[in-house]
C-alpha atoms as an extended CHARMM CRD file, in Angstrom:
* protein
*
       174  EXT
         1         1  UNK       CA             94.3540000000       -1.4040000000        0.5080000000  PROA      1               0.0000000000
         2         2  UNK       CA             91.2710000000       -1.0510000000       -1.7300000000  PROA      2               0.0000000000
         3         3  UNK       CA             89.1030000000       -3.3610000000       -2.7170000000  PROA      3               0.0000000000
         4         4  UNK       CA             89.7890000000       -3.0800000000       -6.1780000000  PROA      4               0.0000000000
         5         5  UNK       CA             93.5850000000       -3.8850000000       -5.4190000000  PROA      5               0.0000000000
         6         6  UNK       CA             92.2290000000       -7.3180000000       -6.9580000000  PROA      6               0.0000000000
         7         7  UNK       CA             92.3570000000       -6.3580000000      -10.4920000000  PROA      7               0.0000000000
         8         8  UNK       CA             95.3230000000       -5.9460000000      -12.4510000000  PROA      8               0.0000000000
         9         9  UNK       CA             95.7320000000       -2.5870000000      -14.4320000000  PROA      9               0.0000000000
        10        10  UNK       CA             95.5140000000       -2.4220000000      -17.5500000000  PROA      10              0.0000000000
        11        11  UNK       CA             99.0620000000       -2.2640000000      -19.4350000000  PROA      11              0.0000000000
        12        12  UNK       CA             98.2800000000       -0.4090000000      -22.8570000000  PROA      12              0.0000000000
        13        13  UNK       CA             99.5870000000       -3.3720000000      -24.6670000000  PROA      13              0.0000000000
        14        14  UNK       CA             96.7370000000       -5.5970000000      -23.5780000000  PROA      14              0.0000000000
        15        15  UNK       CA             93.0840000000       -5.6660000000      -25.7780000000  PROA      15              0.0000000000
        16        16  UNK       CA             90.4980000000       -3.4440000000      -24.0610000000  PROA      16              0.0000000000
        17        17  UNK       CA             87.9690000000       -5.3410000000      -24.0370000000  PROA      17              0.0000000000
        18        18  UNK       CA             85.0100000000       -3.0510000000      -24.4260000000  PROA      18              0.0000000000
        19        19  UNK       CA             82.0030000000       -3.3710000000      -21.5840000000  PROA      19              0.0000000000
        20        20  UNK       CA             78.3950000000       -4.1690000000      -22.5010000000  PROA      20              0.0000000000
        21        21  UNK       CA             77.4000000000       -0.6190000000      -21.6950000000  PROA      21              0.0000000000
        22        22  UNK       CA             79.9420000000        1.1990000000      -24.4460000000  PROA      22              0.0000000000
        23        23  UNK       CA             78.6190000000       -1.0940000000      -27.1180000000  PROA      23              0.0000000000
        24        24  UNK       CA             75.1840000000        0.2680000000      -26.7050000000  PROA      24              0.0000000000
        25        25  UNK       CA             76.0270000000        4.0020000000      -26.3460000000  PROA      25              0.0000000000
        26        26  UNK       CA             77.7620000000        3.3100000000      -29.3420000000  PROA      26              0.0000000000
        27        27  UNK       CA             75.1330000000        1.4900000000      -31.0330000000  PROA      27              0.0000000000
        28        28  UNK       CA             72.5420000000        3.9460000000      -29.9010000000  PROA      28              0.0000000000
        29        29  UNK       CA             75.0880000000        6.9550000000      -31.5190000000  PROA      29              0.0000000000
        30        30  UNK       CA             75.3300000000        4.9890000000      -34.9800000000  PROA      30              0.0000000000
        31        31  UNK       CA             71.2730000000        4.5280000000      -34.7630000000  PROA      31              0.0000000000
        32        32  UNK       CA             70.9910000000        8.2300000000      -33.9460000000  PROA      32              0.0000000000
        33        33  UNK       CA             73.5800000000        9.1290000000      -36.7970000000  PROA      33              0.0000000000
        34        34  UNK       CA             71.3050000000        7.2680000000      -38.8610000000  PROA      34              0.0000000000
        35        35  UNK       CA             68.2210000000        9.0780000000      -37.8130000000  PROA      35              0.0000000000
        36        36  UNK       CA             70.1560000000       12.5890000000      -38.7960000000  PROA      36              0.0000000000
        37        37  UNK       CA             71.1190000000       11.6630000000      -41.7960000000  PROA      37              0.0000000000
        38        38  UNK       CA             67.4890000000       10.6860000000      -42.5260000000  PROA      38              0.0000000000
        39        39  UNK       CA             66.2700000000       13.6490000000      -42.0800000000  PROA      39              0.0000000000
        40        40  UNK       CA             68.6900000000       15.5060000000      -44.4060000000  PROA      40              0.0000000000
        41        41  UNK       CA             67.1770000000       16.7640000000      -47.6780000000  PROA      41              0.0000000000
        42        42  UNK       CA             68.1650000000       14.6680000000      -50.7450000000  PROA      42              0.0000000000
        43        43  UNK       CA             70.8820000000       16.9260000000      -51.4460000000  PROA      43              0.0000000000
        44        44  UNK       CA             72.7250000000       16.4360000000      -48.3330000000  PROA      44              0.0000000000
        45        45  UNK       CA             72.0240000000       13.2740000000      -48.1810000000  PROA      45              0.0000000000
        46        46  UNK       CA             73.9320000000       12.5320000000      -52.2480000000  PROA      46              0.0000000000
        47        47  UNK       CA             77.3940000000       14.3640000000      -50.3230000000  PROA      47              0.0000000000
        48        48  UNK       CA             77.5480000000       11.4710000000      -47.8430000000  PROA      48              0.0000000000
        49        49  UNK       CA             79.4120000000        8.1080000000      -49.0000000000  PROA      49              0.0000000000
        50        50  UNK       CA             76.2330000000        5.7170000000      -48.2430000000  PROA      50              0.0000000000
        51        51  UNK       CA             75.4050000000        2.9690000000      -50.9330000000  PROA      51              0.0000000000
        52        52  UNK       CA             74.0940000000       -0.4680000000      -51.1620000000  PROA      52              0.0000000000
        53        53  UNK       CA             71.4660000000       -1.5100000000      -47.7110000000  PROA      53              0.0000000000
        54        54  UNK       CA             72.1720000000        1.8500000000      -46.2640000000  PROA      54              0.0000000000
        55        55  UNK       CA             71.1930000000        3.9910000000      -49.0900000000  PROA      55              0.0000000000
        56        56  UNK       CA             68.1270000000        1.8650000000      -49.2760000000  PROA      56              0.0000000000
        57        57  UNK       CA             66.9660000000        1.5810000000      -46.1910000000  PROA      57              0.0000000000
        58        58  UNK       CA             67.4830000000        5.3380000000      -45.7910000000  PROA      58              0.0000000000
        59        59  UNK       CA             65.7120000000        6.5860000000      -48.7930000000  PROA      59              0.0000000000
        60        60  UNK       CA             62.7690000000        3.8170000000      -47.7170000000  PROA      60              0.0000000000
        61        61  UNK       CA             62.7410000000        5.5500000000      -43.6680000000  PROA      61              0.0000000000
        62        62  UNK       CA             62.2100000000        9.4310000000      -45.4240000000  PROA      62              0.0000000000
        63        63  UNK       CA             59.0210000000        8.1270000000      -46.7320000000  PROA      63              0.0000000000
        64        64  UNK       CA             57.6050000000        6.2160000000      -43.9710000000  PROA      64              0.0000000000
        65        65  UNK       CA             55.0250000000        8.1160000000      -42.0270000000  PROA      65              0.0000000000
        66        66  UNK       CA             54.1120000000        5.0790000000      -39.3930000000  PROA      66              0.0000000000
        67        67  UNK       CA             55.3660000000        5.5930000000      -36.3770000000  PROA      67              0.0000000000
        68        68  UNK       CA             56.2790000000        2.5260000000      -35.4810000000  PROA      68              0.0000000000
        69        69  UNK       CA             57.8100000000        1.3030000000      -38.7080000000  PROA      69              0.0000000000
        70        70  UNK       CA             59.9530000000        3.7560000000      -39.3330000000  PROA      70              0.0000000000
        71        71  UNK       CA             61.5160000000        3.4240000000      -35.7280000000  PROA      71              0.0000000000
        72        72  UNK       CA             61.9360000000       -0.2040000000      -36.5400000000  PROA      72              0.0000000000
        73        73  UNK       CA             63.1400000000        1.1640000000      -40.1270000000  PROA      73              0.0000000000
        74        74  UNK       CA             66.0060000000        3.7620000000      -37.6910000000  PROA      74              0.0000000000
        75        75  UNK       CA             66.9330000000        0.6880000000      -35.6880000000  PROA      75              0.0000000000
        76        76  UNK       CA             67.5270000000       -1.4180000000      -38.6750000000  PROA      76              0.0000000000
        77        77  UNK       CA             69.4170000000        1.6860000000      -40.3470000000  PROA      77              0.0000000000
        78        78  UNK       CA             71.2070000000        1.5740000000      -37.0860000000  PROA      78              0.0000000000
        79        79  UNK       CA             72.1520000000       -2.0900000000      -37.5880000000  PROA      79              0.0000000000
        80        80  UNK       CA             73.4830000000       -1.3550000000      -41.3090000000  PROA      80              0.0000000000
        81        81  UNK       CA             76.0980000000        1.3490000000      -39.5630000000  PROA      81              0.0000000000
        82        82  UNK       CA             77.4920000000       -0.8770000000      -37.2690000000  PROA      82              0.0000000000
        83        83  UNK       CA             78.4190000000       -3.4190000000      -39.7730000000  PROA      83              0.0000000000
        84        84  UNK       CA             79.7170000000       -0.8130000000      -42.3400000000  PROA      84              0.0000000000
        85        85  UNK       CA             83.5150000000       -0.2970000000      -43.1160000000  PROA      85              0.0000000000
        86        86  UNK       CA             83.3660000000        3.3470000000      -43.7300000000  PROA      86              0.0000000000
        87        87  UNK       CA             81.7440000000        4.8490000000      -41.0210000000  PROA      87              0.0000000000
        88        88  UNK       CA             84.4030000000        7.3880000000      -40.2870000000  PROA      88              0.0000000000
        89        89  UNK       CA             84.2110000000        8.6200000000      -43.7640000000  PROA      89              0.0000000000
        90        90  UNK       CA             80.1790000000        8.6390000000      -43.4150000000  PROA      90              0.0000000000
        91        91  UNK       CA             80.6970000000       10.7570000000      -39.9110000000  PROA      91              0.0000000000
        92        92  UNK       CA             82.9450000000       13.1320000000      -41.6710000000  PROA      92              0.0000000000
        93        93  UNK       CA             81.0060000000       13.7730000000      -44.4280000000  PROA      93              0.0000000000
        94        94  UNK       CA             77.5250000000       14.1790000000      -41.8750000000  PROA      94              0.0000000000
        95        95  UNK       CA             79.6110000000       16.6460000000      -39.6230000000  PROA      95              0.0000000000
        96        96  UNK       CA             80.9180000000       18.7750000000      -42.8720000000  PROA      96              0.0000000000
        97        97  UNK       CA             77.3110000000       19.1070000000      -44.2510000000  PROA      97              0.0000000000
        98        98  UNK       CA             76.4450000000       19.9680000000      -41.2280000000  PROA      98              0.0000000000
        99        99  UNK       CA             78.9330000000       23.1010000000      -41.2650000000  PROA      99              0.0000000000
       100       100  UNK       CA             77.7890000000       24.1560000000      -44.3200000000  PROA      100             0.0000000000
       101       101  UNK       CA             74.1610000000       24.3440000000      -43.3230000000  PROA      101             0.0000000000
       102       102  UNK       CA             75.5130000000       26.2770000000      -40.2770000000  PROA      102             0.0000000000
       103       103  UNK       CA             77.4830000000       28.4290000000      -43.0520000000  PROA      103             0.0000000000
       104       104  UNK       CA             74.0810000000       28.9920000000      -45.2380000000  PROA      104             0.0000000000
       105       105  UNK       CA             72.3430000000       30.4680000000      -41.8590000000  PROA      105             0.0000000000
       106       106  UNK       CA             75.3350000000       32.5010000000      -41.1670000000  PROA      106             0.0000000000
       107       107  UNK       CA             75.1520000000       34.1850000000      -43.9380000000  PROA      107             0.0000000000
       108       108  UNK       CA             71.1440000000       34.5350000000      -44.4640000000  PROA      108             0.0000000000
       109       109  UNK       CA             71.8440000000       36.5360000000      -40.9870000000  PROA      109             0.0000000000
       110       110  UNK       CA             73.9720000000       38.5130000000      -42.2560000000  PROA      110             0.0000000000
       111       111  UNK       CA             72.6220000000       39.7840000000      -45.4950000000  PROA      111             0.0000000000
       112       112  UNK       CA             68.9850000000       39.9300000000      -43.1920000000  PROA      112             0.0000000000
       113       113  UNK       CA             70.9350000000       42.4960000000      -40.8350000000  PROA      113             0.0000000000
       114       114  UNK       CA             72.3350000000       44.6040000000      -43.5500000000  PROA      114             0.0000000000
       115       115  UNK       CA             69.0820000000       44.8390000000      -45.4790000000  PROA      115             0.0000000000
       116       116  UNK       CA             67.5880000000       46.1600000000      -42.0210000000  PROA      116             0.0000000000
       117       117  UNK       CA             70.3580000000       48.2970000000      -41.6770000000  PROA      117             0.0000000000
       118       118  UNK       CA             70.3620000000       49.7710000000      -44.5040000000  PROA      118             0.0000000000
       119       119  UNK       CA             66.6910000000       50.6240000000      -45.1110000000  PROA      119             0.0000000000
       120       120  UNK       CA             66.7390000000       51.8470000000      -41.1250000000  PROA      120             0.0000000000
       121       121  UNK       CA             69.9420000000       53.9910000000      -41.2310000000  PROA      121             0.0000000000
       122       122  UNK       CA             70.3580000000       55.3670000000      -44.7250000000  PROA      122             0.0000000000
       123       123  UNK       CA             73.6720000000       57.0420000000      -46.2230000000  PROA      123             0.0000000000
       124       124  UNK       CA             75.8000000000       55.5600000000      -42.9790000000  PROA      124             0.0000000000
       125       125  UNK       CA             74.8420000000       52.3980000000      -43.3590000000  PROA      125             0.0000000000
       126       126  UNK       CA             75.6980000000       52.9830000000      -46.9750000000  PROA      126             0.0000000000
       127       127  UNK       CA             78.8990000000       54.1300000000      -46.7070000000  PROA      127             0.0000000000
       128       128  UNK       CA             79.9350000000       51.3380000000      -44.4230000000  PROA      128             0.0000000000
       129       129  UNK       CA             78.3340000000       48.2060000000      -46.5700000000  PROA      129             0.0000000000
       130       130  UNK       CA             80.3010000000       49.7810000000      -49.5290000000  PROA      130             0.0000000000
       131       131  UNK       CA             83.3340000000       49.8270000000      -47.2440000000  PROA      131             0.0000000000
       132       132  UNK       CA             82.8260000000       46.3010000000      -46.2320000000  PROA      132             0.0000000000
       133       133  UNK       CA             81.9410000000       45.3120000000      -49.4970000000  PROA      133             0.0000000000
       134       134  UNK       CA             84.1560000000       46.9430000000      -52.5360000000  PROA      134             0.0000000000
       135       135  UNK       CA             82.3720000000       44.9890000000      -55.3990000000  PROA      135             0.0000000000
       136       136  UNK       CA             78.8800000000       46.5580000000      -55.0640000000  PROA      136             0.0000000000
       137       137  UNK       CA             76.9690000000       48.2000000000      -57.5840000000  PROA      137             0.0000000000
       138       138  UNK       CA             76.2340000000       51.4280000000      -55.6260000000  PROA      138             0.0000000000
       139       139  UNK       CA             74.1530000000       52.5590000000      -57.8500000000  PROA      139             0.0000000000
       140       140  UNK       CA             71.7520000000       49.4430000000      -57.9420000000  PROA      140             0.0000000000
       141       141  UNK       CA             71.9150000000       49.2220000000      -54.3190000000  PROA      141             0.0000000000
       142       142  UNK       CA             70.5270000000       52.6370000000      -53.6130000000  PROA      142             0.0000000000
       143       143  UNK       CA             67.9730000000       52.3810000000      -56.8850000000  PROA      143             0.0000000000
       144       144  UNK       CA             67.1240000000       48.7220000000      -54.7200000000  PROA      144             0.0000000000
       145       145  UNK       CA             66.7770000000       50.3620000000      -51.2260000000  PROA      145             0.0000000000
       146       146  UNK       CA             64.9560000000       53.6970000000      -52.7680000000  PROA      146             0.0000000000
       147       147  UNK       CA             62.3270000000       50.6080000000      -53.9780000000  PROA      147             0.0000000000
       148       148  UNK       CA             62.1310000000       48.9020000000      -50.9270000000  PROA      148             0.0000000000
       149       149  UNK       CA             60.9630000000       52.1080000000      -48.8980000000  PROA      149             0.0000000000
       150       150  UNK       CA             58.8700000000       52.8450000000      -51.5740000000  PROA      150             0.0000000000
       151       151  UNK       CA             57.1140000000       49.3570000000      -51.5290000000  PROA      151             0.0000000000
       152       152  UNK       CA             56.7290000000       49.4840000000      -47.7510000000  PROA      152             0.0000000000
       153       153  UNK       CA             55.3330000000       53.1950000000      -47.5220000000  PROA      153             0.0000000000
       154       154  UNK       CA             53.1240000000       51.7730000000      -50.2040000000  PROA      154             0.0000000000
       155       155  UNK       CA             52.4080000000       48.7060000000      -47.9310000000  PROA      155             0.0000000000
       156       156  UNK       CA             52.6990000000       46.6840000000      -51.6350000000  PROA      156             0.0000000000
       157       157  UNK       CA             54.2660000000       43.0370000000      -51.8310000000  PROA      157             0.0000000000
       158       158  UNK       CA             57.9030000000       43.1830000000      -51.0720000000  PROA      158             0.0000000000
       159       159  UNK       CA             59.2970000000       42.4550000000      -54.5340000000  PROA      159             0.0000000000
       160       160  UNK       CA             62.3490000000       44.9360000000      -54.5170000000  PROA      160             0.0000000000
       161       161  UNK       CA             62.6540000000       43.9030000000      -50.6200000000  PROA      161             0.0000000000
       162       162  UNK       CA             63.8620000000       40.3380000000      -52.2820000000  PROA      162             0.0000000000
       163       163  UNK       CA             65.7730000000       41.4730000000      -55.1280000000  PROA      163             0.0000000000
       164       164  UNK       CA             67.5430000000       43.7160000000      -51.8580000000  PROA      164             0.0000000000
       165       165  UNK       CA             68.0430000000       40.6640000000      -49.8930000000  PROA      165             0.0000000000
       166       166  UNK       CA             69.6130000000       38.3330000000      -52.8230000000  PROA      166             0.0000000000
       167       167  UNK       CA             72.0120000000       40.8530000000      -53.9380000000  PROA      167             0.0000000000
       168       168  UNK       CA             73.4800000000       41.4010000000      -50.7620000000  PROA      168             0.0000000000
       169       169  UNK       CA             73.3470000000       37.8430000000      -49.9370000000  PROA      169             0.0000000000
       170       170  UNK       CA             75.1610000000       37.8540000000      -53.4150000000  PROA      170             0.0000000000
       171       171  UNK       CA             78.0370000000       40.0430000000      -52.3870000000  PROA      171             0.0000000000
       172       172  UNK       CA             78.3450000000       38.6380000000      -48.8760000000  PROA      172             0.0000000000
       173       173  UNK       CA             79.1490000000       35.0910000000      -50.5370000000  PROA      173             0.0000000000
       174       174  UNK       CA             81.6940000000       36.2150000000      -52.9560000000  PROA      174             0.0000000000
């Protein structure tokens, strides 16, 4: 027999009554919820379903620069999340801005590895981004890379290295 033969179990028609311990790591998660959403930019922040106190006290904490006021200001922010209704829509909306960030980086990778590529490798690397990528301007992409080498070997500002950069970023979004 083991000593905790004492307590019933739990039949999953009875309340759980949560311990002392999950209200805080839950409390603590809101608070820290609240600290990543304040330091989204303003645009992130205007795709999340905040308003009233929250979107106050939020836009007040990404000013504060005292240390210890805006940690009370996060702990307060915290205090506003636990008492609003929709925090599952707010925690939706946090995790699919997050994505999209993760998206934006993605791709900035991606269009940095193919401008590489293609002023390191020449025709191949050619031949394969217009492969991958039917909708290109071949023309403007070579006239683009011809100006990038020339820039470099020139060692001038890396105007045409940008223009490069955008348009494939361009193509790799669409």
């Amino acid at each position: 027999m083991s000593q905790f033969d004492d307590f019933p179990d739990r039949d999953d028609d009875e309340e759980y009554v949560k311990s002392k311990t999950d209200v805080k790591k839950e409390m603590a998660a809101l608070q820290e919820l609240g600290a990543q959403i304040v330091e989204l930019s303003d645009k992130f922040i205007a795709r999340i379903p905040i308003e009233g106190e929250l979107a106050d006290a939020i836009h007040q904490a990404r000013g504060m620069k005292h240390r210890e006021g805006r940690r009370r200001q996060l702990q307060f922010i915290g205090k506003l999340m636990r008492k609003a209704e929709n925090i599952e829509d707010i925690k939706t909306a946090y995790d699919r801005v997050i994505s999209i960030g993760q998206e934006h980086t993605k791709i900035q990778h991606q269009a940095e590895q193919w401008r590489d590529r293609l002023l390191e490798e020449g025709n191949e690397a050619l031949q394969t981004f217009v492969d991958e990528f039917p909708g290109c301007n071949v023309q403007l992409l070579r006239q683009l890379i011809r100006n990038t080498q020339k820039e470099q070997s020139q060692q001038k500002p890396p105007t045409s290295a940008r223009k490069l950069f955008r348009y494939i970023r361009e193509l790799i979004e669409a």
